[in-house]
Kinemage of the C-alpha trace (Angstrom):
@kinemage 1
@onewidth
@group {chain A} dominant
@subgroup {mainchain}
@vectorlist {calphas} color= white
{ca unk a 1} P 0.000 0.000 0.000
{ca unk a 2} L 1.227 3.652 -1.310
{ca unk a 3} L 0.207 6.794 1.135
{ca unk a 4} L 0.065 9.913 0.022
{ca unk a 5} L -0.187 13.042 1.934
{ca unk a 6} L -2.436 15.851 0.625
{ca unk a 7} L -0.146 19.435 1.915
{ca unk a 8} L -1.959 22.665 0.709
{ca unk a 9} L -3.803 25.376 2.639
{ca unk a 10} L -3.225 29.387 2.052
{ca unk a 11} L -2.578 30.134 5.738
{ca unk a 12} L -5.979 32.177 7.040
{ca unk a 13} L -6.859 30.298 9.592
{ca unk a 14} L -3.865 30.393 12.256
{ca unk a 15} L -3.294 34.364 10.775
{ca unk a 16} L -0.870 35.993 11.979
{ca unk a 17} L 1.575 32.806 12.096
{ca unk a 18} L 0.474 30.992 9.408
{ca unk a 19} L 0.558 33.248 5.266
{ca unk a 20} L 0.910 31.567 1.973
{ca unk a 21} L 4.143 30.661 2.459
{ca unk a 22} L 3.659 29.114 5.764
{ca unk a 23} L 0.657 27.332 6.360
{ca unk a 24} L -0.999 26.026 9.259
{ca unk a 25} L 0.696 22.507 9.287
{ca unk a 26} L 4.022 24.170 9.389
{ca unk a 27} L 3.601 26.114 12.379
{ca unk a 28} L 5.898 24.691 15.371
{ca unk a 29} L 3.803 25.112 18.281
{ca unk a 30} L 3.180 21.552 19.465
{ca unk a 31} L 5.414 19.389 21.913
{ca unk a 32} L 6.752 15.887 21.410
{ca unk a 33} L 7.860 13.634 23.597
{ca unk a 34} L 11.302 14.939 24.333
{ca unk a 35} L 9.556 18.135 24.734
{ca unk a 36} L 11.225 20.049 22.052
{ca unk a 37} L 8.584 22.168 19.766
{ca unk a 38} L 7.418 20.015 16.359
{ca unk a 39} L 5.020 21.322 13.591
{ca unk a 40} L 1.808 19.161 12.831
{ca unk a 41} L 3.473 18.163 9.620
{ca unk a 42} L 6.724 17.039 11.354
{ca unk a 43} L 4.201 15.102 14.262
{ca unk a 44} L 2.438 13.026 11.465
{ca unk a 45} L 5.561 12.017 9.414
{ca unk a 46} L 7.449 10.960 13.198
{ca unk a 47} L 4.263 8.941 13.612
{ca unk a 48} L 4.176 7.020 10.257
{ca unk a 49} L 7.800 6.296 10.921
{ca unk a 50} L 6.732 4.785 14.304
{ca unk a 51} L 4.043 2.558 12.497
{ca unk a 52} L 6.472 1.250 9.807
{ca unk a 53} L 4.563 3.372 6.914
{ca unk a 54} L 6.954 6.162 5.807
{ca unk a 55} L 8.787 4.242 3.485
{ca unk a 56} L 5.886 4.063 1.519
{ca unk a 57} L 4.453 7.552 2.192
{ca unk a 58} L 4.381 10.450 -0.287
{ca unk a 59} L 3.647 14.270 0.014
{ca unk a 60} L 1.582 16.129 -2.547
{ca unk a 61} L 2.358 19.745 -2.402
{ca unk a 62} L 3.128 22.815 -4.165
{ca unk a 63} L 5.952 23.956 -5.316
{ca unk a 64} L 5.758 27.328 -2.700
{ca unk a 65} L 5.272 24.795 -0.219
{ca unk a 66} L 8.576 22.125 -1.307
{ca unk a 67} L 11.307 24.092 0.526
{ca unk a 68} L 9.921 24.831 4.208
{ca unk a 69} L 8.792 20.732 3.523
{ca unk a 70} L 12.348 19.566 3.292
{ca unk a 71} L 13.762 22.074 5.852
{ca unk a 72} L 11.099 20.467 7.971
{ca unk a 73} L 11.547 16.813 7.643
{ca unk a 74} L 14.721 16.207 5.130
{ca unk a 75} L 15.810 16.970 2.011
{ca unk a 76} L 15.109 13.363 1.108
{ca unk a 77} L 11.669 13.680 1.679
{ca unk a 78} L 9.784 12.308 -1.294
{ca unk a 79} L 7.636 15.131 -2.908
{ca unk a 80} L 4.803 15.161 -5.232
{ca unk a 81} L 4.484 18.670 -7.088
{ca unk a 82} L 1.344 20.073 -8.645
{ca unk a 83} L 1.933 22.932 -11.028
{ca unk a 84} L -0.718 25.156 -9.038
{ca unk a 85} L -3.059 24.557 -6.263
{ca unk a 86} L -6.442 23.080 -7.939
{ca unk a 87} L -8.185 21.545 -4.836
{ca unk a 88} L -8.078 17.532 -4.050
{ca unk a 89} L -9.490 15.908 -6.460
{ca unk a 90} L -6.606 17.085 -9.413
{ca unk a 91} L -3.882 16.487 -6.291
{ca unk a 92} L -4.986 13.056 -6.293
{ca unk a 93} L -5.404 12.325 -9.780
{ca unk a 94} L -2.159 13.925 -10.295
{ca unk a 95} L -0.568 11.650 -7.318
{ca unk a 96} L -2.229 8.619 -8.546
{ca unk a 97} L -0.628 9.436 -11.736
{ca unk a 98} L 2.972 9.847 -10.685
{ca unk a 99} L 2.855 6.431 -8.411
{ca unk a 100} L 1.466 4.724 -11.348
{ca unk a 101} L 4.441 6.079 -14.182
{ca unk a 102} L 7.645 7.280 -11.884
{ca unk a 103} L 7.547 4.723 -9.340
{ca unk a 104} L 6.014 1.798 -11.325
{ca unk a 105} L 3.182 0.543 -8.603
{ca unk a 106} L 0.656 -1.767 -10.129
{ca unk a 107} L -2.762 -0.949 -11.344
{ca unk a 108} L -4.278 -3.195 -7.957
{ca unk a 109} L -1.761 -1.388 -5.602
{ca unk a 110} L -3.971 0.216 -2.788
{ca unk a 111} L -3.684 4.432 -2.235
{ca unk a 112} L -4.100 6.032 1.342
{ca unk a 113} L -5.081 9.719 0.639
{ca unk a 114} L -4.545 11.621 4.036
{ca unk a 115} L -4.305 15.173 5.750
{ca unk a 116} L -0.893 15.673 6.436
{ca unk a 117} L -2.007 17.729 9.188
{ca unk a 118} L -4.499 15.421 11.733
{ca unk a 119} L -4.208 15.129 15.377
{ca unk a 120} L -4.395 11.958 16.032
{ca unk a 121} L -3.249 9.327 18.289
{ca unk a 122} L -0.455 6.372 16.759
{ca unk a 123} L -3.190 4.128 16.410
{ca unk a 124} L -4.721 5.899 14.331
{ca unk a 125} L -2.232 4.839 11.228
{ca unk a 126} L -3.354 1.001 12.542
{ca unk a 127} L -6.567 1.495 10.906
{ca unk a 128} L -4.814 3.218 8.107
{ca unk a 129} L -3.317 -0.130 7.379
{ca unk a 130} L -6.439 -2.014 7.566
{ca unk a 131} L -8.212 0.015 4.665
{ca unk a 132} L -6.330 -2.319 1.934
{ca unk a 133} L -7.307 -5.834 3.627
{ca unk a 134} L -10.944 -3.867 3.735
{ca unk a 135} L -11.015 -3.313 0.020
{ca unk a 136} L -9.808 -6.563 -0.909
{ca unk a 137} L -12.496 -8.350 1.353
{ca unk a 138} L -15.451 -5.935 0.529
{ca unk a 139} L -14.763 -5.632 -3.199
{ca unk a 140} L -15.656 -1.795 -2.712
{ca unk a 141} L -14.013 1.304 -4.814
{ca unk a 142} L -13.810 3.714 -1.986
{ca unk a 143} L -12.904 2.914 1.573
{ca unk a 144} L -13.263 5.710 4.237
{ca unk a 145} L -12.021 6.313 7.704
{ca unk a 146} L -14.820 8.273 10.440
{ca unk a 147} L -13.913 8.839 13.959
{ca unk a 148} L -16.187 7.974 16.572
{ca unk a 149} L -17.680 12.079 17.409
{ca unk a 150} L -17.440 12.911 21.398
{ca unk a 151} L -20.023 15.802 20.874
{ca unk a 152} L -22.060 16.723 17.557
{ca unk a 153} L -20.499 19.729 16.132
{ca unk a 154} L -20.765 21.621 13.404
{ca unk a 155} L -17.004 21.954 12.100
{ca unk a 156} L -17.135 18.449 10.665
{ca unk a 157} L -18.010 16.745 7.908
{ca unk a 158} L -20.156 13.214 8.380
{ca unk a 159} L -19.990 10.122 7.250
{ca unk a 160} L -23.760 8.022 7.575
{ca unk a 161} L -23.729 4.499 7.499
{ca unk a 162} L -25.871 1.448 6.578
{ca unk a 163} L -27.327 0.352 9.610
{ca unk a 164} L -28.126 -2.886 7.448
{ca unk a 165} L -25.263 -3.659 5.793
{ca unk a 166} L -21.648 -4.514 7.827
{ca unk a 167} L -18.779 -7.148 7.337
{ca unk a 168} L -19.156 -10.359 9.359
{ca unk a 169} L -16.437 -8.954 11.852
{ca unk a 170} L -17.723 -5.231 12.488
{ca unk a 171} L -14.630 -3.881 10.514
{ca unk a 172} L -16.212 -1.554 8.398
{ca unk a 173} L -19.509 -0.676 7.105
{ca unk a 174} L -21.128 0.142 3.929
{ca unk a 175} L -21.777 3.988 3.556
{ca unk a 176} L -25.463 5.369 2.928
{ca unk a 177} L -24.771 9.393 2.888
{ca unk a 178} L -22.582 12.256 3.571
{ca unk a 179} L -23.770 15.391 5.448
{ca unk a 180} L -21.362 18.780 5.497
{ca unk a 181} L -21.063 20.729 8.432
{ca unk a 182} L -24.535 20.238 9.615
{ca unk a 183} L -25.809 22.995 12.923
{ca unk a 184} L -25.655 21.218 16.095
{ca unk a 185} L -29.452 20.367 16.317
{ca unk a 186} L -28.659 18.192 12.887
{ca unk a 187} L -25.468 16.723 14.391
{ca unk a 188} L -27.054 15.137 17.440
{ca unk a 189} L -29.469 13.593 14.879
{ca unk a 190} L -26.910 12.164 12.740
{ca unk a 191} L -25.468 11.104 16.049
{ca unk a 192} L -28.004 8.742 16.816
{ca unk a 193} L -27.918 7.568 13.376
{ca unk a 194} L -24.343 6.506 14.268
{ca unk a 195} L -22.765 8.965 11.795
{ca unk a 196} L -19.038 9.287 12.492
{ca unk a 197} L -16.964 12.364 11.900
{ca unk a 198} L -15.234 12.071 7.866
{ca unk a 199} L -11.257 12.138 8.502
{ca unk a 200} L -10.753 12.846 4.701
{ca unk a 201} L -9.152 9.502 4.338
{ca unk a 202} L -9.346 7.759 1.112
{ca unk a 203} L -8.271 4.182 0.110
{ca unk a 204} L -8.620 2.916 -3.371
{ca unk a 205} L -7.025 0.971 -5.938
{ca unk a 206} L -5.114 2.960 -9.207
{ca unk a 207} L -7.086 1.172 -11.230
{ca unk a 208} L -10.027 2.754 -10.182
{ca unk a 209} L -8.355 6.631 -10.263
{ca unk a 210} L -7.396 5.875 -13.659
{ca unk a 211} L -10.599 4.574 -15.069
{ca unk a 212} L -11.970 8.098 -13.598
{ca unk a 213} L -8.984 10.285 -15.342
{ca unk a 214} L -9.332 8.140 -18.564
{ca unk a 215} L -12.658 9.087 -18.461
{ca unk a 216} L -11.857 12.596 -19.508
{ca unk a 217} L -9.630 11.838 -22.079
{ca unk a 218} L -7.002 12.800 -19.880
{ca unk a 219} L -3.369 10.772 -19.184
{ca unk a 220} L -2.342 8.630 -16.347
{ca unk a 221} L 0.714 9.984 -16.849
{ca unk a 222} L 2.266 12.108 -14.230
{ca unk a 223} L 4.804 14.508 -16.765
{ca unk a 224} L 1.704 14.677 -19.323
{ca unk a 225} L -1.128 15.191 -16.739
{ca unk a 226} L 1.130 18.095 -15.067
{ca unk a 227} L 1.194 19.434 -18.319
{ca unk a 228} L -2.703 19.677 -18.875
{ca unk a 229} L -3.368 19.858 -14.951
{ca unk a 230} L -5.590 22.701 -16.136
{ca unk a 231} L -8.007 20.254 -17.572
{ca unk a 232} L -9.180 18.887 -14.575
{ca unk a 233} L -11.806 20.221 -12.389
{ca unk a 234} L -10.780 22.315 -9.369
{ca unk a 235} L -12.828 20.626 -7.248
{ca unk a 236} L -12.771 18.376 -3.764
{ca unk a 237} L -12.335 14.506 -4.304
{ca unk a 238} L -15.452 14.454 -1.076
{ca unk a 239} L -17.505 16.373 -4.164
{ca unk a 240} L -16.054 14.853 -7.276
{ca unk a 241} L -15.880 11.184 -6.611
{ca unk a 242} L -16.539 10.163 -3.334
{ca unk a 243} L -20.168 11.386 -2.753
{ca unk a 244} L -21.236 10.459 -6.385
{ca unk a 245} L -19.433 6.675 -5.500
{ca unk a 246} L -22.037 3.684 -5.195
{ca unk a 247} L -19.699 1.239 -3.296
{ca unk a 248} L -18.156 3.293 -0.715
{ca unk a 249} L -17.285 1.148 2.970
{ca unk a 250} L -15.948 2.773 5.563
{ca unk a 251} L -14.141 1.728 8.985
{ca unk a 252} L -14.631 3.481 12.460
{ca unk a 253} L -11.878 4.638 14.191
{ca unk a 254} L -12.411 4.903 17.858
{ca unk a 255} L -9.727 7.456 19.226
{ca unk a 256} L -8.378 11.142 19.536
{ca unk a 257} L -9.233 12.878 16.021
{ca unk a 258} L -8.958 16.643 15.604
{ca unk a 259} L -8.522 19.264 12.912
{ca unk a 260} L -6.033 22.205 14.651
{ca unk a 261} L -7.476 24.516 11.833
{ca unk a 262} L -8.096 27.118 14.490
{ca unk a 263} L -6.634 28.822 17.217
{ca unk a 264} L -9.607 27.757 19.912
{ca unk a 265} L -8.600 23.909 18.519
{ca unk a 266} L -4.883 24.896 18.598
{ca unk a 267} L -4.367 25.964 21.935
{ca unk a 268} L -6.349 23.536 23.426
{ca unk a 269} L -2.851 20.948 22.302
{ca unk a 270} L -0.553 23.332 23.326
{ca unk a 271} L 1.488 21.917 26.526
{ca unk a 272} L 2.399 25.463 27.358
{ca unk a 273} L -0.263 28.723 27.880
{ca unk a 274} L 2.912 31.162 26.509
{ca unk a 275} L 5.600 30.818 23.469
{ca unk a 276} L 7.801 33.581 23.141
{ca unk a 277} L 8.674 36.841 24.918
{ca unk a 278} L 5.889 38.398 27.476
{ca unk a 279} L 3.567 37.641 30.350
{ca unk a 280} L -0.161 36.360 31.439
{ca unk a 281} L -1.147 37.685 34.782
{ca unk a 282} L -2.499 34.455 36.616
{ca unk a 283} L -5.971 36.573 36.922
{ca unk a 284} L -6.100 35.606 33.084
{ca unk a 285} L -7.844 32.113 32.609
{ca unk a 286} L -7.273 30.334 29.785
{ca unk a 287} L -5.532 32.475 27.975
{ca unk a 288} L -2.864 31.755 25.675
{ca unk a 289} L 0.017 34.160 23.901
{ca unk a 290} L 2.052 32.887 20.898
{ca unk a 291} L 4.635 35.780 20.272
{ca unk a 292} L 7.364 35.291 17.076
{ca unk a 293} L 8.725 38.924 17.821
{ca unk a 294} L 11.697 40.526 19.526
{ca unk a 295} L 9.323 43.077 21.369
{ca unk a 296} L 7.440 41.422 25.003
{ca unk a 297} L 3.157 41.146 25.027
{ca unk a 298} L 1.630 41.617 28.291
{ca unk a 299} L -1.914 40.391 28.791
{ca unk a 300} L -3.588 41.505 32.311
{ca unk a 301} L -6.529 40.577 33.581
{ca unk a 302} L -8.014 39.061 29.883
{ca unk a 303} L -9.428 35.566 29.916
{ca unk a 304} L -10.370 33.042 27.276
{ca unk a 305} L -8.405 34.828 24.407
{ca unk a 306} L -5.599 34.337 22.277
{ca unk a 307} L -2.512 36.910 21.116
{ca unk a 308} L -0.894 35.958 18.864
{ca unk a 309} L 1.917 38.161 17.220
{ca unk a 310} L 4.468 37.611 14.312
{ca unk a 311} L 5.943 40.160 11.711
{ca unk a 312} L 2.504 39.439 9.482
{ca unk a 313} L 0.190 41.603 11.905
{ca unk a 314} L -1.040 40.849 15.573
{ca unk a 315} L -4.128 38.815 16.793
{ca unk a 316} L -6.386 39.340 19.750
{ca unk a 317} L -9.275 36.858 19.731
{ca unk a 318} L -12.029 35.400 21.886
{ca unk a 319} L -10.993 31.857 21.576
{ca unk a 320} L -14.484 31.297 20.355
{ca unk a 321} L -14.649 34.130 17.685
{ca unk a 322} L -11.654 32.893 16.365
{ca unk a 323} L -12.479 31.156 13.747
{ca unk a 324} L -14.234 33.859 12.013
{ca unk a 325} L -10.602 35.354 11.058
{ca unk a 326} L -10.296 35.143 7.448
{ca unk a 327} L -13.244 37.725 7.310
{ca unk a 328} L -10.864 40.155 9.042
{ca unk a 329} L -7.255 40.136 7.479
{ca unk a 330} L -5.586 41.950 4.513
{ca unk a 331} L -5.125 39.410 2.102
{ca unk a 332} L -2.889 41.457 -0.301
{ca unk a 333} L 0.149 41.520 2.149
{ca unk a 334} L 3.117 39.633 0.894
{ca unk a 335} L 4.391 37.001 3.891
{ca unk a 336} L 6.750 39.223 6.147
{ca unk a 337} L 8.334 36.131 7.522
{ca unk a 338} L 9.235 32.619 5.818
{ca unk a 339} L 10.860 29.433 6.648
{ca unk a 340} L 13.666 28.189 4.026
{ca unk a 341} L 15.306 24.620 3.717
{ca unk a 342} L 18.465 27.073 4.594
{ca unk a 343} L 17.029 28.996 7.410
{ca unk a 344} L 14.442 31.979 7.324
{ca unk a 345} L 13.645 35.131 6.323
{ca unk a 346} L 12.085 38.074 7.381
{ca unk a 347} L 11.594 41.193 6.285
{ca unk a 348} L 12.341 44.439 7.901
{ca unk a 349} L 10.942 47.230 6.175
{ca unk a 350} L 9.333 47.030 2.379
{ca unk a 351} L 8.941 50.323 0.242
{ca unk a 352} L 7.736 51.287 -3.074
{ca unk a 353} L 8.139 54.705 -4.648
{ca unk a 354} L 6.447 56.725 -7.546
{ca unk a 355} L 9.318 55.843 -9.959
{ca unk a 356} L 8.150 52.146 -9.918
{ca unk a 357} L 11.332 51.162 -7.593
{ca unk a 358} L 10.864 49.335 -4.664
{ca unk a 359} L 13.542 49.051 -1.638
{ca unk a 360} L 13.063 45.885 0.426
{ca unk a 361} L 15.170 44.999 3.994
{ca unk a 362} L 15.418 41.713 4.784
{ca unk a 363} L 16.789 39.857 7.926
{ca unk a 364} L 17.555 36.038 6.981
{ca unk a 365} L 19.514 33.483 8.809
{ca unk a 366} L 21.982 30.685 7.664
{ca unk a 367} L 22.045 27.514 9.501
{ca unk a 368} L 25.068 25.987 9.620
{ca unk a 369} L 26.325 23.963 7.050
{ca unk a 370} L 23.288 25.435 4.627
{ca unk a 371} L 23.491 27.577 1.799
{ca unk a 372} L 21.473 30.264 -0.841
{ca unk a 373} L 21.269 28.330 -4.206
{ca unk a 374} L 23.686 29.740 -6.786
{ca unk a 375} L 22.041 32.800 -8.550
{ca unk a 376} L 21.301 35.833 -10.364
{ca unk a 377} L 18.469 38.570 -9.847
{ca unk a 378} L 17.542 40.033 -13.328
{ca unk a 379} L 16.293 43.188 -12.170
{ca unk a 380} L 17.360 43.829 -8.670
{ca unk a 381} L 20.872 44.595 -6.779
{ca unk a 382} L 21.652 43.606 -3.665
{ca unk a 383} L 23.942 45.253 -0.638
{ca unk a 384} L 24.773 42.530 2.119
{ca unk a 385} L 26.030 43.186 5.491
{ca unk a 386} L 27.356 40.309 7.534
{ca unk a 387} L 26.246 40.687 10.990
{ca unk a 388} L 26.893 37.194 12.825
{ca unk a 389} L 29.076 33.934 11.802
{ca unk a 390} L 31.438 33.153 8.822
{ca unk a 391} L 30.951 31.942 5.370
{ca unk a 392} L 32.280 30.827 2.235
{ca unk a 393} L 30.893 33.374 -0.390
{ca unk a 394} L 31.090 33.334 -4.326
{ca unk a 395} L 30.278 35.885 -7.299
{ca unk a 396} L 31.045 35.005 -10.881
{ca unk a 397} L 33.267 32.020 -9.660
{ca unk a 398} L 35.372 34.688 -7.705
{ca unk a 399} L 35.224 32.707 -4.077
{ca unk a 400} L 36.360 34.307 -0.496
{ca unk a 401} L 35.742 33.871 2.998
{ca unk a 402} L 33.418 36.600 4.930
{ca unk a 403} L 32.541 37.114 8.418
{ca unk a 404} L 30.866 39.631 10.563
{ca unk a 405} L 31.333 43.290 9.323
{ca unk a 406} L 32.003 42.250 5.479
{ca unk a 407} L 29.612 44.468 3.544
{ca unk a 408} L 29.108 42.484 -0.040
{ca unk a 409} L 27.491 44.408 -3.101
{ca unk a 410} L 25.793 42.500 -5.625
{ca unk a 411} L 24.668 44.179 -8.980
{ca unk a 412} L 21.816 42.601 -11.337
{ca unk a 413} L 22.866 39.761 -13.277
{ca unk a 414} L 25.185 38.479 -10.860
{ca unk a 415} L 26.019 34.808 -10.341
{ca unk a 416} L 26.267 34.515 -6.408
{ca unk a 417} L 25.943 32.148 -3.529
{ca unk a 418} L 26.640 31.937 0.093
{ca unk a 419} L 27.180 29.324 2.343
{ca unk a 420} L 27.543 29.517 6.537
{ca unk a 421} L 30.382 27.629 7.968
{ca unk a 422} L 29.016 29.205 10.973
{ca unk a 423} L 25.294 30.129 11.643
{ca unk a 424} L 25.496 33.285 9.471
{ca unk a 425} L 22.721 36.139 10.079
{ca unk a 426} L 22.749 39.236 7.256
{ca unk a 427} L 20.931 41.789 6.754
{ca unk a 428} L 20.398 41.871 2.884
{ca unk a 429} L 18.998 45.462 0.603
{ca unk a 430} L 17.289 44.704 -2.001
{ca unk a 431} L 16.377 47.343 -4.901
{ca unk a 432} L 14.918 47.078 -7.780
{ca unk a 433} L 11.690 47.770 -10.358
{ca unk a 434} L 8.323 46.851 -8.002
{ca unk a 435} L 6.680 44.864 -11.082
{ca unk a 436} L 9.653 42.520 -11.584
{ca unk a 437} L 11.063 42.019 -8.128
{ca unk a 438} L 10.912 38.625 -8.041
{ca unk a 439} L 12.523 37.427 -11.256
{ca unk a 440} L 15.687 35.119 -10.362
{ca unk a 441} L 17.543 32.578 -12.516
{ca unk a 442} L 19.070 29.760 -10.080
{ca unk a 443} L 21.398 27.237 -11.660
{ca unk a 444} L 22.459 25.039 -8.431
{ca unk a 445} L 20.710 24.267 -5.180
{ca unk a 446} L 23.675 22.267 -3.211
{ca unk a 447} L 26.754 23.536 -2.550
{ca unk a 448} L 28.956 20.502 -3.557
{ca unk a 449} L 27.665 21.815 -6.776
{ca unk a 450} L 28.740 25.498 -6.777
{ca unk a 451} L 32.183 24.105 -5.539
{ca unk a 452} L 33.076 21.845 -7.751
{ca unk a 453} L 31.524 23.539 -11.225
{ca unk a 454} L 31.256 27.548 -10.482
{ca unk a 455} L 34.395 28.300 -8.008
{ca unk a 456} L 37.567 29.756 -10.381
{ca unk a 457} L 40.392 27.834 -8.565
C-alpha cells in the first residue's frame, strides 16, 4: 500500500503565524515527547515512521510549499508537485498518476489519501493499514475512515452508514450518505444515526483513479497530466468522486481525532499557555500568547483569548470568535516572515516609490552547514552586510571567505551564492523595479555543486 499526503492550505486560519508561504501545518507550536517544539506536519511524518509506513508515504504539495517541507523533515523527503493549487481531487489524480508512471506501482496497488495535518493518536495509522485488507475483502471502490464524534459539532463533515449492511467482523460498514457541516441540532441527529466524523481519508485501488482520469480523455501519466493539470476540475475529491461513488465502505476509528485549523482547537494541544517573549497575569484564565517577535506582550486581567503576534500583523481573539478570522485580514500583504530549507527570512521594512522602484530589507539566517542556491536577480541589486558567523561566499566564480562586518554588493545579473560555515545572520537590501522584483535565474541548489563547477580555482 502507497500513502500519500495531501499538503496545501493558504494560511488564514492560524493568521498571523500561518501566510501563503507558511501554512498552518508548518507552524511549530506543538510538543513531542522529548519536549522540544514540532510542527503538525513534522508530528504526522514521526508517527508514520513509528508505524512502519513512511517508506511508503508520499507528500503532494506545491511547489511554494517544497522548501519549508524539506527544511522540515529532510531533504530526502519524497515530494509530489502540482503545477498550481487546484483543490483535491486534481492532487490526487495527479498523485495517482505519478505512483502509477515514476515509481512503477501496479494498477491493484492500494492508495491512502490523508491530511498531512491530523491530530491523532499512533493508532490511528493502525486502521490506516487495515483500509487495503478492507477493500480486498469488501470488493468496494472507496474505503473511508470516520472517527467515533465525542459531541455533535458543526465543524465536521459526516460520514452516515448502513445500519443494514456490515462485514461479518464489524470492521467496516457500507456507507449510505454524507452530510457537510450540519448545525448542532442536525449533528445530534446524525449522532443517533451513528454517523461518524469524515477524517478525509481515502483508500482505493489505481485502477479505479485511472478509469476516472481516462474518463476525460485525460493521461495517467504524471509529466503529461502536469502538463494539462488545467483540464481537470478544481474541485474536492469528497464532491467529485466520493459522494457520487455507489460502493463506498468505511471503517470506524475509535480514538483522539482533531482538525487544529483554528486557534480555539490549537491551543487547546498546546502543553504550554505562553511561546515567546511576554507575560499572562495568573488573573487571566485560559488564555494563551504565541509571540514570534523581539518586542514582550503583556496580557492583564483578559481571559479566554488568544494573542498571537508575528511580523505578518497581531491577533487578539475570543478563543471562540476565532475562527471567524479570514473575514478580518488583509489578504494582499506579501508574507513578512518565511521558513527556508536554509534557514528563514524576514523582512524588515518594504517600500515602493512613484518611480516604480521598490527598496526591500530583509533579515535572513543561515544555519550551519546550509546555503542560498547559486544565482542571479535580473532586475534587482543587492547590498549585504554580515552581521553574525562566517561563510564561504562566491560571485562570478570569484570565491572568499566573509565574516561579521564584510559588507558584499551584488549588482543585477550576478552569479552569487553563500554558504555559513558558521550560523550566518545578514541583513540583505534589495532594490529594484516593483513589477519585476521577483525574477531570479538559479542554476544550483547544493553547494557541492557550486564548488566543484562555479568556483575559479
Amino acid at each position: 500500500m502507497k500513502l500519500v499526503l495531501l499538503s496545501g492550505g493558504s494560511g488564514k486560519r492560524l493568521w498571523p503565524l500561518s501566510n501563503d508561504s507558511r501554512s498552518k501545518q508548518f507552524l511549530k507550536v506543538l510538543e513531542n515527547d522529548g519536549l522540544q517544539l514540532e510542527s503538525m506536519v513534522q508530528r504526522v511524518w514521526n508517527q508514520l515512521k513509528r508505524s512502519g509506513l513512511a517508506m511508503s508515504s508520499y507528500i503532494a504539495t506545491g511547489e511554494s510549499q517544497a522548501e519549508i517541507m524539506r527544511s522540515q523533515l529532510g531533504s530526502e523527503i519524497p515530494l509530489i508537485i502540482e503545477p498550481q493549487r487546484r483543490d483535491t481531487f486534481a492532487a490526487i489524480a495527479l498523485a495517482s498518476a505519478y505512483l502509477y508512471s515514476m515509481t512503477g506501482a501496479d494498477l491493484d496497488e492500494v492508495v491512502a489519501i490523508l491530511p498531512v495535518d491530523p491530530f491523532v493518536e499512533s493508532h490511528f495509522f493502525d486502521k490506516v493499514k487495515e483500509l487495503e485488507v478492507a477493500l480486498s475483502h469488501s470488493g468496494a471502490d472507496l474505503a473511508l475512515i470516520g472517527a467515533m464524534p465525542t459531541y455533535p459539532s458543526s465543524k465536521y463533515g459526516y460520514i452516515v452508514p448502513d445500519t443494514l449492511e456490515r462485514d461479518y467482523l464489524n470492521r467496516y460498514r457500507a456507507v449510505s450518505s454524507f452530510v457537510e457541516k450540519p448545525d448542532e441540532a442536525d449533528a445530534q441527529q446524525l449522532l443517533s444515526q451513528g454517523a461518524l466524523w469524515n477524517c478525509g481519508v481515502f483508500g482505493f485501488r489505481l485502477r479505479y483513479m485511472k478509469r476516472l482520469i481516462e474518463a476525460r480523455d485525460l493521461p495517467f501519466d504524471y509529466i503529461s497530466l502536469a502538463e494539462q493539470y488545467e483540464q481537470l476540475p478544481q474541485i474536492s475529491f469528497d464532491y467529485e468522486v466520493v459522494e457520487r461513488a455507489s460502493n463506498v465502505i468505511m471503517l470506524p476509528y475509535d480514538g483522539c481525532w482533531k482538525d487544529l485549523g483554528t486557534w480555539n482547537t490549537l491551543t487547546e494541544e498546546m502543553t504550554s499557555t505562553q511561546l515567546g517573549k511576554g507575560v499572562i497575569s495568573e488573573d487571566s484564565v485560559n488564555t494563551h500568547l504565541v509571540n514570534e517577535l523581539d518586542i514582550p506582550v503583556s496580557i492583564i486581567g483578559v481571559s479566554n483569548v488568544v494573542v498571537a503576534a508575528s511580523p505578518d500583523g497581531i491577533l487578539v481573539t475570543d478563543k471562540s470568535a476565532s475562527p471567524r478570522i479570514k473575514h478580518f485580514i488583509p489578504y494582499n500583504q506579501r508574507p513578512m516572515f518565511e521558513e527556508r530549507q536554509w534557514g528563514w527570512q524576514r523582512i524588515l521594512d518594504a517600500q515602493s516609490y512613484a518611480d516604480g522602484h521598490a527598496v526591500v530589507t530583509r533579515r535572513a539566517l543561515i544555519r550551519e552547514g546550509r546555503n542560498f542556491s547559486y544565482r542571479l536577480h535580473v532586475n534587482r541589486e543587492e547590498v549585504w552586510t554580515i552581521v553574525k558567523g562566517e561563510g564561504d561566499f562566491v560571485q562570478n566564480g570569484n570565491y572568499m571567505r566573509v565574516k561579521a562586518g564584510n559588507v558584499l554588493h551584488i549588482p543585477t545579473k550576478t552569479l552569487h551564492s553563500i554558504r555559513a560555515a558558521s550560523e550566518l545572520e545578514i541583513i540583505i537590501v534589495q532594490t529594484g523595479p516593483d513589477d519585476e522584483f521577483g525574477q531570479t535565474v538559479e542554476l544550483y541548489d547544493s553547494w557541492s555543486e557550486v564548488a566543484e563547477r562555479c568556483i575559479k580555482l
